[in-house]
C-alpha positions in Angstrom: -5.2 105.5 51.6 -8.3 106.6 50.2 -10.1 106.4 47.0 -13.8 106.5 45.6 -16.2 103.9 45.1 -19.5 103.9 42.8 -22.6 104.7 44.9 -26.4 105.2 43.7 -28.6 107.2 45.8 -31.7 105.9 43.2 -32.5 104.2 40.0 -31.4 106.7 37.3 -27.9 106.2 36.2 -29.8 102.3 35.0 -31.4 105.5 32.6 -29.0 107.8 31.7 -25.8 106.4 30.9 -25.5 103.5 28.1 -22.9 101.7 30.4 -24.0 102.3 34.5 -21.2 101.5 36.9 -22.0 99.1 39.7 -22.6 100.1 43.2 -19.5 99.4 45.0 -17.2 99.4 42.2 -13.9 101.5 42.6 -14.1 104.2 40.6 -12.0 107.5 38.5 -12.7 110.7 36.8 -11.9 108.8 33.3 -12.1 111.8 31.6 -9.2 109.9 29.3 -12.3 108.6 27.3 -12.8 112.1 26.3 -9.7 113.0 24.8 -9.6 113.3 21.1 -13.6 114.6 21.4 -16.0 117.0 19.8 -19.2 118.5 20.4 -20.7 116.4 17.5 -19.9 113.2 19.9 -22.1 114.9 22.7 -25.4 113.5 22.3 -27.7 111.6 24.4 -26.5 109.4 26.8 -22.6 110.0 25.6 -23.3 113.7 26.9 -24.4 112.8 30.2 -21.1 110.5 30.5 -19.3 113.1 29.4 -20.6 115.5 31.4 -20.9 114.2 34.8 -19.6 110.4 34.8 -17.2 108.6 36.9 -15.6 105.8 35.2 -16.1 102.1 37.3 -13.0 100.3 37.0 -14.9 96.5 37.2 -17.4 97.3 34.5 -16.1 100.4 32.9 -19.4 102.1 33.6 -20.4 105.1 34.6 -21.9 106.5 37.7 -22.9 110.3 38.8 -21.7 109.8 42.6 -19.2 108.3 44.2 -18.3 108.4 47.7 -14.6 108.7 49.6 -13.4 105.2 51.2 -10.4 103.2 52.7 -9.1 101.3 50.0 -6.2 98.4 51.2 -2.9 98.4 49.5 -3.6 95.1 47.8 -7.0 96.5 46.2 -5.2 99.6 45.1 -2.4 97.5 43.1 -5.4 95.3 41.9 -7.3 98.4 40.2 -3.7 99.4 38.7 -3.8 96.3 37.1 -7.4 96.5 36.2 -6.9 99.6 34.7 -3.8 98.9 33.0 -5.7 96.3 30.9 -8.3 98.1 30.0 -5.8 100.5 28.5 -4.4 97.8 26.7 -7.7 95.9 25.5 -9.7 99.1 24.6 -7.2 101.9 24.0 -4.6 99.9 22.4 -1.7 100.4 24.9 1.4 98.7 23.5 1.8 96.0 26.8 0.8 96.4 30.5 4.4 97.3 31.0 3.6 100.8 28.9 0.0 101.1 30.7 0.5 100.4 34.0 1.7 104.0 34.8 -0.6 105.8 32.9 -3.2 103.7 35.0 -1.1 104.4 38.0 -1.7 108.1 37.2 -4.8 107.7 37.3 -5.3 106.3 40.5 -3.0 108.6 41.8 -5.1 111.4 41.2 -8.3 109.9 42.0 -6.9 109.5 45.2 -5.3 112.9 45.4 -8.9 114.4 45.1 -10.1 111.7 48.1 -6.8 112.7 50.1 -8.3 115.8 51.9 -12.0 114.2 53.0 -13.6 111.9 55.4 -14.7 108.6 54.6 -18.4 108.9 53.0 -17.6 112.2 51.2 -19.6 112.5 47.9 -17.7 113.7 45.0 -19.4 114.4 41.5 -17.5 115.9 38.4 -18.7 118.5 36.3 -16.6 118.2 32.5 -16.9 121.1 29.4 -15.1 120.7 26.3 -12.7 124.0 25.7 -10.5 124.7 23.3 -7.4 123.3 25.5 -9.3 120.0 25.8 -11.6 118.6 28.4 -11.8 120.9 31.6 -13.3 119.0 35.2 -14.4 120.6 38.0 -15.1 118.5 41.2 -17.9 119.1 44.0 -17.4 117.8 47.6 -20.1 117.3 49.4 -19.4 116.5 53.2 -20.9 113.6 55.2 -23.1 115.4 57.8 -23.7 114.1 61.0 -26.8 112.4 61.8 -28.6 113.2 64.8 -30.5 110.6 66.7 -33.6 113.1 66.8 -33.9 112.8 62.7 -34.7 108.5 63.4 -36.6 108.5 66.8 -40.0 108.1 67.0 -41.3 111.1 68.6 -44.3 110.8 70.5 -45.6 109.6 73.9 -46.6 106.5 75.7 -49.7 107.9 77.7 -53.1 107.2 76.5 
């Protein structure tokens, strides 16, 4: 199975979100955060976790990229749990009996979007308030394949 860990390509989701993920962490779209709302809560660094955040399911940061990779069985039913507390802890969930699909969900679709690419796909998400709720869009952006001309030393060993 495959699912999506946090990756940092440089220095500036430490900037520009109030809660960064860490690199490695598995991660989801958690646009659940966004749920109940408004424009008036898009400011500053909320805005730029609202509009283009994954959710880390270790630290419950956020992160711009993350990248497609095997997860085991085990860690998937680990991040269920994970999540399922969290849902408990933060969003009030009555027990980890009542969260633990919801947080199942979740996964599920995280996954789902990971499903149809090769390892080391980057994904980002793209969210906009509408009057239905919280609309995501997902970008995919292919591994490419490195030639051995773009790291050799080109040159010659004549004097």
């Amino acid at each position: 199975m495959l699912l999506a860990r946090a990756i940092h390509f440089d220095e500036s989701d430490m900037n520009v979100f109030h809660r960064p993920a860490r690199t490695g962490e598995w991660s989801v779209s958690g646009g659940f955060e966004f749920s109940n709302w408004s424009e008036a809560d898009l400011k500053g660094k909320a805005r730029q976790s609202f509009a283009n955040g994954w959710l880390g399911i270790e630290t419950f940061g956020r992160v711009t990229f993350v990248a497609v990779t095997q997860i085991e069985p085990l860690e998937y039913e680990a991040a269920i749990e994970t999540l399922a507390q969290h849902f408990v802890d933060v969003y009030g969930a009555p027990s980890l009996d009542a969260a633990r699909p919801v947080a199942r969900d979740e996964l599920a679709h995280m996954a789902e979007l990971c499903a149809d690419h090769d390892p080391n796909t980057i994904l980002t998400v793209l969210r906009e308030l509408t009057d239905a709720g919280v609309r995501e869009q997902y970008r995919f952006i292919e591994a490419a394949d490195a030639g051995l001309d773009q790291f050799a030393i080109h040159g010659s060993l004549d004097e």
